[in-house]
N, C-alpha and C positions, 0 to 999 in steps of 0.2 A: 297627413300633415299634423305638424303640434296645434293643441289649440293658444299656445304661450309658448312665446322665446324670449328670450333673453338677449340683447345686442352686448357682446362682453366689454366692450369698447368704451361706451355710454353705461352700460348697467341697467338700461332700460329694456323695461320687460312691455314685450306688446301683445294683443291679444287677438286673436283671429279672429273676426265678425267677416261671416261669407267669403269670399274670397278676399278680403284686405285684412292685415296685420294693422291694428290699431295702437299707437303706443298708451299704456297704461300710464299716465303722468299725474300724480296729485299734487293739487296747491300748496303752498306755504299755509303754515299755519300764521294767520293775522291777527294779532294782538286787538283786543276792543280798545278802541280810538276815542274820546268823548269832543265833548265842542274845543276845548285847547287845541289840542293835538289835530283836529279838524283846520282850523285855524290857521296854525303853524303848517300845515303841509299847504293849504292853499296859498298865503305868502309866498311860501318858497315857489311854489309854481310858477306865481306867475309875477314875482319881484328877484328871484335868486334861480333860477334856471338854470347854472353850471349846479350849484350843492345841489339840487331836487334832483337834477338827472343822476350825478356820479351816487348819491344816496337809494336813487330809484334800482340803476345797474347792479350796486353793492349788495343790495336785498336787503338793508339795512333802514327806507325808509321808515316803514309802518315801526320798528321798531324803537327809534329813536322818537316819534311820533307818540308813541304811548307814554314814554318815558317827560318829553315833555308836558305832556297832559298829566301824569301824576304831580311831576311838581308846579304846576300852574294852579291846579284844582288845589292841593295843598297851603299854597300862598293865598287863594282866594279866599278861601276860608280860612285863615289864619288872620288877613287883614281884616277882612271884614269882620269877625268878632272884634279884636282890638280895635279898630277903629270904633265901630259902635261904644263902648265902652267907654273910651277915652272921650266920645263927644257926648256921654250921656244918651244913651238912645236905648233905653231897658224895656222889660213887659209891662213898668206900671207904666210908661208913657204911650205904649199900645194899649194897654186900658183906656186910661184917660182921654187919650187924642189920637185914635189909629191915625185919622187921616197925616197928622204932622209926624206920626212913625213912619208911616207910608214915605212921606215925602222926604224924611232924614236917611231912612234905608237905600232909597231911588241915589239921592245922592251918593252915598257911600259905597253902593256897589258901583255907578258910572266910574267912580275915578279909583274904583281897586280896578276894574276893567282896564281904564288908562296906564294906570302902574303895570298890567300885565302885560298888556301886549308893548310898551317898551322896552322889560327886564327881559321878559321872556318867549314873546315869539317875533318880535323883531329885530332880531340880534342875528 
């Protein structure tokens, strides 16, 4: 007996372990996902359930998924430095007053959060 066939049909190559033919199958390679793209595929679950499935079938989630996560992440930080800047929020006022840095930061990233997930994964 071969210890490896090949199904010509499929292309799937299986491997012989004892008497059963195993098929040799490897995963897709998955794109690193960060908390956006986490995010965005959990919405879709379980508020958009036709795109997650026809996305999930396509094999095209995880990769649309990263691709949101880059430019989520990009935005994030993009506002979040301007907006800082625009509202005065520098490192002498983290000198002077962490705490009121603290508390201008806190604010400033909640509502770049809010801008995100309306532009960007609630859409």
């Amino acid at each position: 007996m071969d210890s490896y066939i090949t199904d010509e049909k499929t292309e799937i190559e299986y491997k012989l372990v004892g008497d059963y033919y195993i098929p040799m199958i490897k995963a897709p390679d998955v794109p690193e996902i960060g908390v956006w793209g986490q995010r965005y595929i959990r919405y879709l679950r379980e508020n958009k359930k036709a795109i997650y499935t026809a996305f999930l079938i396509s094999g095209k989630l995880f990769d649309h998924a990263a691709e949101i996560d880059r430019t989520a992440e990009e935005m994030y930080e993009k506002l979040i430095r301007d907006m800082a800047k625009h509202e005065g929020v520098t490192e002498q006022l983290k000198a002077d007053d962490p705490m009121e840095w603290i508390r201008r930061m806190n604010s400033i990233r909640n509502r770049v959060e809010e801008v995100l997930f309306q532009e960007v994964i609630f859409v």
